[in-house]
N, C-alpha and C positions, 0 to 999 in steps of 0.2 A: 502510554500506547506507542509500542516502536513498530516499524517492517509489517502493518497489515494487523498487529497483535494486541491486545488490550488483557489487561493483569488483572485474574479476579480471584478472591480468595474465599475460600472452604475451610473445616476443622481443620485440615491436613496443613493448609499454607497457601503459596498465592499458585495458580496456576495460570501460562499465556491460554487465552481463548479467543480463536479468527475474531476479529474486529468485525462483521458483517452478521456474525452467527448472534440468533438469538440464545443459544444454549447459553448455557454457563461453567461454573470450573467443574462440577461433578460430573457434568455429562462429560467434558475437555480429557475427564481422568479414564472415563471408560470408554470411552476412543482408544484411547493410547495404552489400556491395558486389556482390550478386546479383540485387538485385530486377527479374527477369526475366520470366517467364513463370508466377510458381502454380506450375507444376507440380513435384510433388514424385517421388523415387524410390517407387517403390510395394511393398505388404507380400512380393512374394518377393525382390526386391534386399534388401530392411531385414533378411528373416530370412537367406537367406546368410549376408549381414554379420556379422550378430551372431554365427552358427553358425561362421565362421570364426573372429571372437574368442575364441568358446568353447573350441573345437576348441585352439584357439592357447594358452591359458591354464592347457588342461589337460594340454598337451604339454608346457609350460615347467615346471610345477611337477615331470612325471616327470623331467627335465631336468637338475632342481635349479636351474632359471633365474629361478623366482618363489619367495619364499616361502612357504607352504602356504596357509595363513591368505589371503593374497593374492588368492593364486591361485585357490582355491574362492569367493573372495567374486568375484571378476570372472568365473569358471564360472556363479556363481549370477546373476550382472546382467543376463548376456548370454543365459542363457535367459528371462530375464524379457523381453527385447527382444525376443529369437526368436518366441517366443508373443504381441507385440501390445502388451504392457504400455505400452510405451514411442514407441506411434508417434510420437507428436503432439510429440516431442522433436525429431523428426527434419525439420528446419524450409529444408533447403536447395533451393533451387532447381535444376532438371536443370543449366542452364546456366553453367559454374560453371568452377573452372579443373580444366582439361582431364583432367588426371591423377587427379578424385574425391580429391582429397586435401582437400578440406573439408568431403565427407562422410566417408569415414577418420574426420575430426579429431571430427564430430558424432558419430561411434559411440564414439571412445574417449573421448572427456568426459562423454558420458550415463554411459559401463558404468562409468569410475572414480569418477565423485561417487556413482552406484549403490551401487557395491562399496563406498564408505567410510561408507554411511550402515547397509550389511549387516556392516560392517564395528562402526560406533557409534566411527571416527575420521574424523573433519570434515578431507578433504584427504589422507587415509593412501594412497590410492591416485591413482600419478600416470598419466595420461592416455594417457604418451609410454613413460615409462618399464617401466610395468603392463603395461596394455591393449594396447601398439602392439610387445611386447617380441618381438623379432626376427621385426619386421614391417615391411613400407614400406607406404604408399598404393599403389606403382608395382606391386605382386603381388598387395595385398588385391584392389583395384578389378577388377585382371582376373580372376581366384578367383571373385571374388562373381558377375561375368556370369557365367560358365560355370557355376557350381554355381545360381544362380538361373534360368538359361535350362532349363540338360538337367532341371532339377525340372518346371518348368512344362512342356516339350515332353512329357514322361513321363506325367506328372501329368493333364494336365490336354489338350493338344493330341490326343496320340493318341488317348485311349480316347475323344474327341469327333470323331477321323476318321473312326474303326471303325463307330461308331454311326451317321455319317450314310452312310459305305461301304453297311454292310448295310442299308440300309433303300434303298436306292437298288438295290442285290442283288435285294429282295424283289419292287418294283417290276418289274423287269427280269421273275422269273420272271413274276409276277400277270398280265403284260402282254403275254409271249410269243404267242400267238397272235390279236393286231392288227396285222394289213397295211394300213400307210398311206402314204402319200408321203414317197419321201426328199426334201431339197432340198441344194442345194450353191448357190451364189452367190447365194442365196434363192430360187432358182428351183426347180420343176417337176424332180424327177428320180425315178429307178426306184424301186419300191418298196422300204420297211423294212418291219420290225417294230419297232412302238413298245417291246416289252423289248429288241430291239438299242439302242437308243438310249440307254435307263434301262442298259444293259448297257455300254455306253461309257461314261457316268458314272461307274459302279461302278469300274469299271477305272484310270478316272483317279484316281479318291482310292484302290486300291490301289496305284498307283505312288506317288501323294504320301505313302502310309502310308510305306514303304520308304523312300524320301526324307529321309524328317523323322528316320525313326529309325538313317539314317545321319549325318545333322546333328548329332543327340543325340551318337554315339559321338564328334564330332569335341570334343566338349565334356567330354571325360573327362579329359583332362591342365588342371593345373590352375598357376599361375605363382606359387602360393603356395612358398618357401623363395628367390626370388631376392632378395627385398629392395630395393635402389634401382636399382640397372641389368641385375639379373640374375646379380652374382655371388656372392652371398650374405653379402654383408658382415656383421657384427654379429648371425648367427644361428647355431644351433647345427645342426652337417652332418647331423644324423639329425631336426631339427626338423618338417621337411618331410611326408617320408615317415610321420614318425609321426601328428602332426595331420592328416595327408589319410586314413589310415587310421582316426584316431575317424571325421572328417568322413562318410567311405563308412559308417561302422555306426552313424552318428546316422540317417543319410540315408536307409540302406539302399538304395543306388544306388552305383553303381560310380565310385570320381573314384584318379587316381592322379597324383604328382609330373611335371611336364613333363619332358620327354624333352633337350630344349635351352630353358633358361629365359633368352636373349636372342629365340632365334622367340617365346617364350610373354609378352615383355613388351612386345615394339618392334613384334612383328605383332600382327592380330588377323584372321588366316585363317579361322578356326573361325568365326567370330561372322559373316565376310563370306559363308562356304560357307551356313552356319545361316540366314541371312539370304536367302541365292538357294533355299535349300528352302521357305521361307517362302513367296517372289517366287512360285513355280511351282504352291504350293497357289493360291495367289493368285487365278493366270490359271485355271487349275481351276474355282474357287468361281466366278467372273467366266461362265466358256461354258456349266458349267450353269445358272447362275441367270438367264443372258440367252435362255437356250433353252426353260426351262419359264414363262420370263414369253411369249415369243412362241409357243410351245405352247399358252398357255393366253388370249391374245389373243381379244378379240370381245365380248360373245359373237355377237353376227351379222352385224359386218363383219371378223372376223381369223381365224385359224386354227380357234380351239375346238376342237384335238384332245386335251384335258384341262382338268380341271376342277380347279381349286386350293381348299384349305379360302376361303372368306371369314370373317375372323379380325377387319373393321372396317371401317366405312364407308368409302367411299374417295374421295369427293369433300365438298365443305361445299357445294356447290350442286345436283347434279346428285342426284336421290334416284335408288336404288337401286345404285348402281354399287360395282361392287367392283374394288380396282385392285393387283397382285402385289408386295404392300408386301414381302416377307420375298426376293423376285428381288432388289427394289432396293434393301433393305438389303443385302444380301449382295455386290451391286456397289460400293457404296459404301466394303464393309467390305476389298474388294480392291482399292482402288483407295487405301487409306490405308496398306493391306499394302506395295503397290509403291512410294508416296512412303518411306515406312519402308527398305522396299531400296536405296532410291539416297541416301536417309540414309547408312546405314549404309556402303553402298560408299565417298563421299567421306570417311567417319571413317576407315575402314580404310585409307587412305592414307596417313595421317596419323601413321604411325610413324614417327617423325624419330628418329634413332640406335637410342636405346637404351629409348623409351618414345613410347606412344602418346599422345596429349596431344589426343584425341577420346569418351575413353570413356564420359562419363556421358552425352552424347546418341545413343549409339551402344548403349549399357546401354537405354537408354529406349526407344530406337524396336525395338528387338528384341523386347523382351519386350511392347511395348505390340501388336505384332504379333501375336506367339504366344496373346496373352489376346482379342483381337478374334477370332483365326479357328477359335480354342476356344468361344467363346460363340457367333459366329455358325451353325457346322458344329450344336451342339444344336441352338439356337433354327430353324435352317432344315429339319431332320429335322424337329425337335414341329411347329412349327408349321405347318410345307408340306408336304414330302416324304412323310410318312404319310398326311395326308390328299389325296392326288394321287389325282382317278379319271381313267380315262381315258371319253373318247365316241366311241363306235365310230362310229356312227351317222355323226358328220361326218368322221370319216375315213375310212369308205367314199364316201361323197359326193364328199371332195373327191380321192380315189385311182380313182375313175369317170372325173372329170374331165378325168384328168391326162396331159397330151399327151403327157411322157415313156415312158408306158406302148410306144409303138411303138417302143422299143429292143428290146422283144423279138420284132420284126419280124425284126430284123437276120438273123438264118441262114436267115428262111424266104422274105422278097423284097429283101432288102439295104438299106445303110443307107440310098444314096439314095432309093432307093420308101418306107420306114419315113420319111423325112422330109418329104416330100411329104404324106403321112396324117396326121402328128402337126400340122403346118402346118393342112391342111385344118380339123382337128377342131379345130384353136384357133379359126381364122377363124369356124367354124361352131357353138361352142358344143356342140358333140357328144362324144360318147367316140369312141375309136380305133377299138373295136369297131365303130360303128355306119358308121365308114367304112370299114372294110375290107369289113363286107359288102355296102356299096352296091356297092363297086368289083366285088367277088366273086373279090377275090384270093386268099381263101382256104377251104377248106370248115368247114364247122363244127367236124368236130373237128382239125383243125389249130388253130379257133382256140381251141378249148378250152383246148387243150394250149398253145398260145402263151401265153394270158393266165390259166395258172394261177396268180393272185399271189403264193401263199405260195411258190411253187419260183421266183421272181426275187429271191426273200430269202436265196437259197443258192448258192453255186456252180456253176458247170456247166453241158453244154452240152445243146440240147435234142437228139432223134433227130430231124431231117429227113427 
């Protein structure tokens, strides 16, 4: 041990590793041949991990595959990891060799110097032997995505859909009787009601709800018992099913042995389907957040048919301006969702025979996914969504205006005359109204009955 450094040796030979670090030389080696990007696996991949060590440790001793002593000291390491103790041990870069097998190697050298210091024997427990005992890299790494993903989707995704669902719901009803301009191509078209609108929202994140929690179930078969290609070499036949069963009652969520542990090692279907539910919240988050920034445009030259909180100044030059920072974060936030999807889609290709050999950037952009559209779906209810009023005012104004209104001409002097009017009244800056009665194509109460706005909000035809 010289300068802070302690010599430990691997196949390869001895490597220095920091004298304070729990890792050891394998992890020491993919430090120093990773230095990539910073970025590190983050705390629900790290607790997985350790959860399936756990899990793993405590299955082997029922087993008789650990010795007791052993086996409850590496129980005890790997809850100690599970719960945070031990992040900062966890020192590997996403980008790394393919198979996560140098973070594997970072988990089982932290839990076995752990376990020998809970132990009070310096080196009692080995790394490979202990920690990794009828395990491979090629089943833990996939394990841990899917037991780290369906946590977070659960956890943390849905109940942050729901939340901005129904608030979006509320809106919808609050809002139901405001008849304003539909538009389609951004243009001028028949009238809505602004809670159809908020009600179309709603809808969309009840399908994304549905979505995600079909995702979720594709993530319940787990590739832990195949070992290095899937056939379960060097492990015990009930190993499996028994460790996925603590796993499910640590967890309290549902996980169970794969079904064919070559689909569950060489694919990564689950993760690519998980991924395109994500993709579709995405575009979701993307048309409402781009509809209530242009909704809420102006205030005296753009729509201003809603008023959004003002939550911070919005220019450094311009005083008083407020600008729909929480729209365009929220665009931003699906617009890294989607680089995230096509991530993921080229990993998932990447199953060559018998193992995928794209997982830790494929583990990464997954759940970095699931954690942005969790935080932003709250952040965009608190901060926006609930304080959304609407202004009637200007959307009577600008549904007065609105040239399309002469579609509801059509049954009573047809489309072509209805087009001619709508024409006219653009030319002239007038309502449709005011040209139908110059022309005197219609009597008063036809036109009543024609331009009763709230009934072009509804199906059906008028009595002619």
């Amino acid at each position: 041990m010289t300068d802070g450094y302690r010599v430990e040796r691997d196949s390869l030979g001895e490597v220095q590793v920091p004298d304070d670090a729990l890792y050891g030389a394998q992890t020491q080696r993919a430090v120093e041949n990773f230095p990539i990007s910073g970025q590190r696996f983050g705390r629900g991949f790290i607790q997985a991990l350790a959860l399936i060590k756990k899990v793993a440790a405590r299955t082997n001793k029922e087993l008789n595959n650990l010795e007791a002593g052993i086996a409850d000291a590496v129980v005890e390491a790997a809850g100690e990891v599970a719960e945070g103790k031990w992040d900062d041990e966890f020192v590997l870069d996403i980008y790394q060799t393919g198979s996560g097998t140098s973070t594997n190697m970072n988990a089982n050298e932290v839990m076995a110097r752990r376990a020998s210091q809970i132990l009070g024997k310096d080196g009692g427990v080995h790394p490979n032997d202990h920690v990794n005992f009828g395990q491979s890299s090629n089943d833990v790494i996939p394990s841990a995505i899917h037991v780290s993903a369906r946590v977070a989707l659960e956890r943390d995704l849905l109940p942050a859909l729901i939340h901005l669902r129904n608030a979006l719901s509320a809106k919808a009803v609050a809002f139901d009787h405001i008849v304003k301009s539909g538009r389609t191509h951004l243009m001028d078209a028949t009238p809505v009601r602004l809670g159809q609108q908020f009600g179309g929202y709603s809808q969309q994140l009840t399908k994304g709800i549905d979505r995600v929690s079909r995702a979720s179930k594709e993530l319940i078969e787990l590739a832990l018992g195949g070992t290095a290609v899937g056939t379960g070499i060097n492990t015990h036949p009930e190993f499996a099913a028994r460790a996925i069963a603590f796993l499910s009652e640590e967890l309290e969520l549902e996980f169970r042995e794969a079904e064919d542990h070559f689909e569950a090692q060489a694919a990564k279907d689950g993760v690519v389907s998980t991924a395109g539910a994500l993709n579709t919240i995405a575009t979701s988050f993307f048309k409402i957040a781009d509809d209530v920034r242009w909704l809420a445009s102006g205030p005296t030259s753009g729509l201003h048919e809603i008023r959004i909180p003002a939550i911070q100044p919005g220019s450094s030059i311009m005083p008083g301006k407020v600008n729909p920072v929480m729209s365009e974060a929220m665009m931003m936030v699906a617009a890294r969702v989607m680089g995230n999807h096509t991530t993921v889609t080229i990993a998932g290709q990447r199953g060559n025979f018998e193992l995928n050999v794209m997982m830790p950037v494929m583990a990464h952009a997954l759940l970095e996914s699931i954690t942005l559209l969790a935080n932003m779906a709250r952040t965009f209810t608190d901060r926006c969504v609930l304080g959304i009023e609407a202004n009637e005012e200007r959307a009577k104004e600008l549904l007065e205006k609105n040239p399309a209104i002469a579609t509801a001409l059509n049954p009573y002097i047809g489309y072509d005359e209805a087009a001619n009017v709508a024409k006219e009244a653009a030319q002239k800056g007038l309502s449709v109204r005011d040209i139908v009665e110059r022309r005197g194509l219609l009597s008063a109460a036809a036109l009543d009955t024609a331009f009763d706005v709230r009934s072009m909000t509804k199906p059906g035809l008028p009595d002619t």
